[in-house]
C-alpha beads as a LAMMPS data file, in Angstrom:
LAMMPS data file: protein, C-alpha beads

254 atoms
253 bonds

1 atom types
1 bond types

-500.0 500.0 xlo xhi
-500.0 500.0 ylo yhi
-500.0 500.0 zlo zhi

Masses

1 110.0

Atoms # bond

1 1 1 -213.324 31.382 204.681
2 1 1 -214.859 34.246 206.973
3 1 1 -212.165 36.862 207.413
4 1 1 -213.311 37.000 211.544
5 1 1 -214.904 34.241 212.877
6 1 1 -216.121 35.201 216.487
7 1 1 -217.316 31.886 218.111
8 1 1 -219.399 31.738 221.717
9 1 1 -217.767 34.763 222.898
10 1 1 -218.783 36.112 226.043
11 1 1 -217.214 39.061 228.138
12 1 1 -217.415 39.504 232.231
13 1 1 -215.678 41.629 234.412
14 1 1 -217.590 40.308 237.089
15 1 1 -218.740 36.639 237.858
16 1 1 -222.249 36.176 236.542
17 1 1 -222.233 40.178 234.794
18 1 1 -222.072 39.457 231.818
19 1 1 -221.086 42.335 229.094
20 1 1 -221.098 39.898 225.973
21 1 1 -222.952 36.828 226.019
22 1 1 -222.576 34.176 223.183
23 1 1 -221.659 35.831 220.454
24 1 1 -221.412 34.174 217.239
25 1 1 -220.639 35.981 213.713
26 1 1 -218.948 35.326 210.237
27 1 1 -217.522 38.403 208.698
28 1 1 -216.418 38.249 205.186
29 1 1 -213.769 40.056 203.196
30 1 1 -215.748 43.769 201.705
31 1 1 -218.021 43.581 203.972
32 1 1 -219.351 46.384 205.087
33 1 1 -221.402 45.737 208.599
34 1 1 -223.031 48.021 211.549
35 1 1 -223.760 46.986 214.706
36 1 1 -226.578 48.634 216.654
37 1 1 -228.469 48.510 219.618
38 1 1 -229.112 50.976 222.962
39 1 1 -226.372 52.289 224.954
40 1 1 -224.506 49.414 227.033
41 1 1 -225.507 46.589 225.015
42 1 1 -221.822 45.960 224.212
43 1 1 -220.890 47.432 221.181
44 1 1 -217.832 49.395 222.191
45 1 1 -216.682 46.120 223.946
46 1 1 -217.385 43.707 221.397
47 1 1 -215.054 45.733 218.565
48 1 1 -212.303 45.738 221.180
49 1 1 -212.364 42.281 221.526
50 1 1 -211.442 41.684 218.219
51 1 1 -208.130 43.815 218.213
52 1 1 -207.670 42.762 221.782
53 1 1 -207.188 46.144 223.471
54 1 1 -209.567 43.865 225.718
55 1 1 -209.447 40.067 226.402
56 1 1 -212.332 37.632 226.159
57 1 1 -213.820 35.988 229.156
58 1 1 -214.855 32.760 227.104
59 1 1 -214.663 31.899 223.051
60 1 1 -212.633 32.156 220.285
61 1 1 -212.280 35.204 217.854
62 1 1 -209.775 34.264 214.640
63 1 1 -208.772 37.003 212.546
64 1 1 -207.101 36.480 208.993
65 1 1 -206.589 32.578 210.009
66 1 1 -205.225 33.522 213.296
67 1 1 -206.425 33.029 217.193
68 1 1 -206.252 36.184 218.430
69 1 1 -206.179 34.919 222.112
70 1 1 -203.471 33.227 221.334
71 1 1 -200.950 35.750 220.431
72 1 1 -197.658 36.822 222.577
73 1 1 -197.121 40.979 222.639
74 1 1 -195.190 41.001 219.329
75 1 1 -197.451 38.671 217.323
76 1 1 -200.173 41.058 219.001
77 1 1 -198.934 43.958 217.915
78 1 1 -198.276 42.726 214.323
79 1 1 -201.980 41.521 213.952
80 1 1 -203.143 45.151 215.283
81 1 1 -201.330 46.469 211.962
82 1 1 -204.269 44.214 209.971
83 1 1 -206.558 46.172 211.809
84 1 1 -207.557 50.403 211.702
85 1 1 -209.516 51.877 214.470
86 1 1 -211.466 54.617 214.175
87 1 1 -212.573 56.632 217.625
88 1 1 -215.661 58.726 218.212
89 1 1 -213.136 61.373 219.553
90 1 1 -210.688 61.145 217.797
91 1 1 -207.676 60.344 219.204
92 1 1 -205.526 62.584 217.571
93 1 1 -202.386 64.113 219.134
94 1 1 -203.566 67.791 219.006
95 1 1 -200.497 69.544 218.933
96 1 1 -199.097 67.891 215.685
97 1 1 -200.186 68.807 212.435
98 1 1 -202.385 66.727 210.543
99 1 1 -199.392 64.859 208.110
100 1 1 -198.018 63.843 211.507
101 1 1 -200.871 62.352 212.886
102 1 1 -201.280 60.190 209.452
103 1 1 -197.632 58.862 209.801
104 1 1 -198.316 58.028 213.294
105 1 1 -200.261 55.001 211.544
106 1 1 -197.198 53.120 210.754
107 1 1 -195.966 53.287 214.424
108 1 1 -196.928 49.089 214.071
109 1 1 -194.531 48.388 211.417
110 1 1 -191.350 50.333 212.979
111 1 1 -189.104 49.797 216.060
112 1 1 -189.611 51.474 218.862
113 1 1 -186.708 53.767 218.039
114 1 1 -187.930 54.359 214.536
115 1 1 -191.431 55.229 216.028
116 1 1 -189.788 57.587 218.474
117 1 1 -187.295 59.336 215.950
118 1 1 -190.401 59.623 213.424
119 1 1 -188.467 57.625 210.991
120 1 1 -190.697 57.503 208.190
121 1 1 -189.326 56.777 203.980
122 1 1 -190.689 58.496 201.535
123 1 1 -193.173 56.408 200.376
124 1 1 -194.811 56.495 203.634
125 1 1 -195.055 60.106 203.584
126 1 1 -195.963 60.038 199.954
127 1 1 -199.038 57.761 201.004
128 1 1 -200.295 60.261 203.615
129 1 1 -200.367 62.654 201.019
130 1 1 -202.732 60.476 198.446
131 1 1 -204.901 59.369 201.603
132 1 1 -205.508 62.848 202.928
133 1 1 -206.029 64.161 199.078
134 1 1 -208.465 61.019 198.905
135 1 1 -210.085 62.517 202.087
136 1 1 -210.263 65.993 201.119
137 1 1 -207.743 66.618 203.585
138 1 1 -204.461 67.669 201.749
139 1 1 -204.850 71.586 202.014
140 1 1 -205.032 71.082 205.770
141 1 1 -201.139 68.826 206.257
142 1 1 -199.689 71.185 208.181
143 1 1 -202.596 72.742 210.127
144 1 1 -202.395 71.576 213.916
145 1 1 -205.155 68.745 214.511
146 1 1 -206.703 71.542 217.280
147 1 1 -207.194 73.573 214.429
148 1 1 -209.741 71.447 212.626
149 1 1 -213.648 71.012 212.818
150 1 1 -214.629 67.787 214.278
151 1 1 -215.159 66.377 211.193
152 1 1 -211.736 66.976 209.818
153 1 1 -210.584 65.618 212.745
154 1 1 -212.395 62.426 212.005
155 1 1 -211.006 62.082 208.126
156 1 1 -207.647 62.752 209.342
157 1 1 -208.724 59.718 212.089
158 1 1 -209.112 57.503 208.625
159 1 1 -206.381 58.483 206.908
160 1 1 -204.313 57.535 209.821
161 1 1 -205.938 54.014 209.978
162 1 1 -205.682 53.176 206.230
163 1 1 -202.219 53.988 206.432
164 1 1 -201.753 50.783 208.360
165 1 1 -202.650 49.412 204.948
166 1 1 -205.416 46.988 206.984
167 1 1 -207.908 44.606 205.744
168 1 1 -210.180 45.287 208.719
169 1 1 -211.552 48.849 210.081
170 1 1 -213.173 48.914 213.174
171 1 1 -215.133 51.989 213.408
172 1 1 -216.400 52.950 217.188
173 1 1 -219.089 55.586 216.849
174 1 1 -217.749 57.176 213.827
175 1 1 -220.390 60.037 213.823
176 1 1 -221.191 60.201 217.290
177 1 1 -219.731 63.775 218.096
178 1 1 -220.280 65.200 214.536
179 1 1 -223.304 67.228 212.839
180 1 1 -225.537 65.717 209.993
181 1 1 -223.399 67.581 206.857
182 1 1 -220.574 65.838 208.505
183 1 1 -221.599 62.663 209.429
184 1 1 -222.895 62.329 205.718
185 1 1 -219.181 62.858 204.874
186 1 1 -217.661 60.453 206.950
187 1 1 -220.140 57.322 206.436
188 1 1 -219.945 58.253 202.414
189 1 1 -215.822 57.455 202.712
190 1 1 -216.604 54.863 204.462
191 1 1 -218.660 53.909 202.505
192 1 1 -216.136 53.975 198.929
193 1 1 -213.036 52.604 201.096
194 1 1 -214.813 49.475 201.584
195 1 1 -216.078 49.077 198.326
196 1 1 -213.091 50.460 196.311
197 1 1 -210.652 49.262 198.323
198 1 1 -212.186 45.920 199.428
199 1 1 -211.869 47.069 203.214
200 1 1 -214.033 44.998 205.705
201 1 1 -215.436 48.023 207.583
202 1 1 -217.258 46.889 211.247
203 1 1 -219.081 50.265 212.686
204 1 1 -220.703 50.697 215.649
205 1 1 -223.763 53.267 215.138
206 1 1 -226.763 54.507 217.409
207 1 1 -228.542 56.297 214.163
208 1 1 -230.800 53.059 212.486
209 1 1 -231.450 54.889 209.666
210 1 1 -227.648 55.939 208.656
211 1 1 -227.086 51.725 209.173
212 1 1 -229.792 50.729 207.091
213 1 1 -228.591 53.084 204.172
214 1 1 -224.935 52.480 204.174
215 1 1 -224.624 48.510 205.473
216 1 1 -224.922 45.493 203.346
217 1 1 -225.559 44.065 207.008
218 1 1 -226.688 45.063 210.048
219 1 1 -226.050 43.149 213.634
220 1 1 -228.246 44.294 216.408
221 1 1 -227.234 43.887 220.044
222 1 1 -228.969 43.929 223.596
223 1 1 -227.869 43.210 227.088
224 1 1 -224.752 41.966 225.111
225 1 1 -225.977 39.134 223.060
226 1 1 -226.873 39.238 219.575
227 1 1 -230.971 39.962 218.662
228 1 1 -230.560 40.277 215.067
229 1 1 -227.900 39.626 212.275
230 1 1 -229.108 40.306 208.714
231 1 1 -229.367 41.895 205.490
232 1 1 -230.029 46.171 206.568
233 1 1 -233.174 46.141 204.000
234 1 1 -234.462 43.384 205.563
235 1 1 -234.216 45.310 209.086
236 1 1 -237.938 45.487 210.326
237 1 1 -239.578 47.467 212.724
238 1 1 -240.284 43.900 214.933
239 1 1 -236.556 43.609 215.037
240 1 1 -235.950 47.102 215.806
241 1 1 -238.379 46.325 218.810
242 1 1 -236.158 43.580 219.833
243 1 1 -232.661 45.584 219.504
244 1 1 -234.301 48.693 221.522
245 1 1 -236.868 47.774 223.662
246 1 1 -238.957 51.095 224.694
247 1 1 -236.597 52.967 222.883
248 1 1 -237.593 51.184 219.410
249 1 1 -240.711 53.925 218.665
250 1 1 -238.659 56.831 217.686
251 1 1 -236.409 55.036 215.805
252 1 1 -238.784 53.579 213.636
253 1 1 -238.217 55.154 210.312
254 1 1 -240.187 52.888 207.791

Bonds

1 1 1 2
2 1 2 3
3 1 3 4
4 1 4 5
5 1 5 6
6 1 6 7
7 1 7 8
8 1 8 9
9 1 9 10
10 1 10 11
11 1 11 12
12 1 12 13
13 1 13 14
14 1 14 15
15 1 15 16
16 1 16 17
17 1 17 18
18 1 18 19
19 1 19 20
20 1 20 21
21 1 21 22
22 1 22 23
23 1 23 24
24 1 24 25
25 1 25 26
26 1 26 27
27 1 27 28
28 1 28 29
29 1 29 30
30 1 30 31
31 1 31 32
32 1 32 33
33 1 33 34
34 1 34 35
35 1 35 36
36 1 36 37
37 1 37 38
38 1 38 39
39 1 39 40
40 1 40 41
41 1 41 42
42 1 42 43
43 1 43 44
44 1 44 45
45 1 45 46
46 1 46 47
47 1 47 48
48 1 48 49
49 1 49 50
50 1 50 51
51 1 51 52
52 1 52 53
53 1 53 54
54 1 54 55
55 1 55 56
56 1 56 57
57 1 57 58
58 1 58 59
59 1 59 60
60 1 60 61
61 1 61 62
62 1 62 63
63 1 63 64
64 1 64 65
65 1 65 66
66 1 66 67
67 1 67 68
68 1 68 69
69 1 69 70
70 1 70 71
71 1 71 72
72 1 72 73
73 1 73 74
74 1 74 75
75 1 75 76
76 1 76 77
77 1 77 78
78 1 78 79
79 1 79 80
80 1 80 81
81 1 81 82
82 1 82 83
83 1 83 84
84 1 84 85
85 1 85 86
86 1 86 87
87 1 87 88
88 1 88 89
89 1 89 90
90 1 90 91
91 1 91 92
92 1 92 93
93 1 93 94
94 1 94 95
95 1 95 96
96 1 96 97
97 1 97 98
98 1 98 99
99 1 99 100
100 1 100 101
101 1 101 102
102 1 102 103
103 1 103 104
104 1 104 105
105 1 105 106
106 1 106 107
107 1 107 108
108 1 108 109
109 1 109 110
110 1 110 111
111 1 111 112
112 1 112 113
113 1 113 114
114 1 114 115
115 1 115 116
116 1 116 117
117 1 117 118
118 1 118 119
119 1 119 120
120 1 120 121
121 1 121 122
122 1 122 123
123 1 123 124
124 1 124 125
125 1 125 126
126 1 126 127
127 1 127 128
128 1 128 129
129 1 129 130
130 1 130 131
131 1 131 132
132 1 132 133
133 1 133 134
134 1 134 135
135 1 135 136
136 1 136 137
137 1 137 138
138 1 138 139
139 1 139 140
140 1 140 141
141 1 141 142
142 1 142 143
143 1 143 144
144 1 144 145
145 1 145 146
146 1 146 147
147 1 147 148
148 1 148 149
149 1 149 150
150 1 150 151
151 1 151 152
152 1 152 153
153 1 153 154
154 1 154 155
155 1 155 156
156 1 156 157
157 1 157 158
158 1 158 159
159 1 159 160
160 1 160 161
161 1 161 162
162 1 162 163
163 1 163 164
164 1 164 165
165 1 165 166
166 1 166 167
167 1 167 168
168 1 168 169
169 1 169 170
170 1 170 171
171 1 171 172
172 1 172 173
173 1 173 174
174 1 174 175
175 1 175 176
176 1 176 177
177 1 177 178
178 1 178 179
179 1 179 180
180 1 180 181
181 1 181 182
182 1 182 183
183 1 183 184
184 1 184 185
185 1 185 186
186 1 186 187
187 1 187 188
188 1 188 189
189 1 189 190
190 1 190 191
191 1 191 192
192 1 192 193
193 1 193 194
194 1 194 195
195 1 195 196
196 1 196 197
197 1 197 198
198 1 198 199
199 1 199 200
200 1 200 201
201 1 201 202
202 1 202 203
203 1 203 204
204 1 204 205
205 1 205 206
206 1 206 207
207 1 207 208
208 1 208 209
209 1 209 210
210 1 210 211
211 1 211 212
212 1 212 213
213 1 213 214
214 1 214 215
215 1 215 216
216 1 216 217
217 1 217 218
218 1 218 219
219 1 219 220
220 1 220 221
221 1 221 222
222 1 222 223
223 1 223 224
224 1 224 225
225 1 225 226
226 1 226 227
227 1 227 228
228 1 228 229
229 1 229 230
230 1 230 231
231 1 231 232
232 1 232 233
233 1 233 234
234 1 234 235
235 1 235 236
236 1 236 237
237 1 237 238
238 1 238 239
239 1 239 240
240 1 240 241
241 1 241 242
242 1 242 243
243 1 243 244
244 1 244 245
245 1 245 246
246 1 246 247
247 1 247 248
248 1 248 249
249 1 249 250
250 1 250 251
251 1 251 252
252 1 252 253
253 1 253 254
């Protein structure tokens, strides 16, 4: 069984505007998919629909078994825990050093006045440790988060997701903000989480070629509906036409 299962979901916040039109998708456990396509096609929206930090007009998205429409706030908030985001700024509370920002991960799986006293055991802490020394990270625990480069910032973004111990990361415009030395960084952890630790990893990228070289897939969106959906080799420049439009000629990299 598909790990999400997204089934004729469409997303308006007006009548008749559509932002997501009929989308259907299977998305299997390891996975490692990106989803492309010209600014305001819907990617941003369409990986927030699956955690729910925005609800569906029409559809059905089930995660791990579940309806996610269906959930109250605490079932909600314990299928969020199955589920790491990654931000294209970030998100990071600057003035806390970079340890802290890692524990803040496991805010899901306390009590509110655990999360607030920063009640965290030691093997918590002890697994920020091993994520941020898996991420290159572990010289920098105690730096400030407004001390880093942008691409610390964004390792210290993954270490804080994969503390939630999840089986899916959503990934929205990973490498946006970052140079090309960095961005190589990031999508190459990526990369190894999902494969080494059987991660289902869902990223949203503008750059065609960084898709094609690190996805086993590739879904390409326009006007909010789904254009393409296949293997990223098999990715040709006719379908590139169809995700981009006039923008499809200088991102034709064949």
């Amino acid at each position: 069984m598909a790990l999400l299962h997204v089934k004729d979901v469409s997303k308006h916040y007006e009548k008749g505007k559509n932002v997501l039109s009929d989308i259907n998708m299977e998305i299997f456990e390891g996975e490692f998919v990106s989803i492309i396509g010209p600014s305001g096609a819907g990617k941003s929206t369409f990986l927030r629909c699956i955690n729910r930090m925005i609800n569906i007009s029409e559809g059905d998205i089930h995660f791990d078994g579940i309806d996610v429409s269906s959930l109250n706030k605490k079932s909600l908030r314990k299928h969020r825990t199955k589920i790491g985001m990654i931000f294209q700024h970030y998100n990071l509370v600057s003035r806390l050093t970079v340890i802290e920002n890692v524990l803040h991960g496991r805010f899901g799986h306390k009590s509110t006045l655990q999360g607030v006293l920063g009640m965290f055991t030691e093997d918590e802490k002890m697994e920020a440790f091993h994520l941020l020394e898996k991420l290159g990270m572990s010289e920098h625990a105690y730096k400030r988060c407004d001390q880093l480069s942008g691409g610390q910032k964004q390792r210290v973004g993954i270490a804080r997701a994969l503390i939630q111990s999840p089986k899916l990361l959503l990934c929205d415009e990973p490498i946006a903000s970052l140079d090309p030395n960095a961005s190589k960084v990031i999508m190459d952890h990526l990369q190894s989480i999902s494969k080494e630790m059987n991660i289902t990893c869902i990223v949203n990228l503008h750059q065609v070629d960084v898709a094609r070289k690190y996805s086993d897939r590739v879904i390409g969106l326009n006007s909010g509906r789904v254009v393409y959906d296949g293997e990223s080799k098999a990715l040709s420049s006719k379908a590139i036409h169809a995700i981009y439009g006039s923008e499809a000629g200088s991102l034709i990299m064949e």
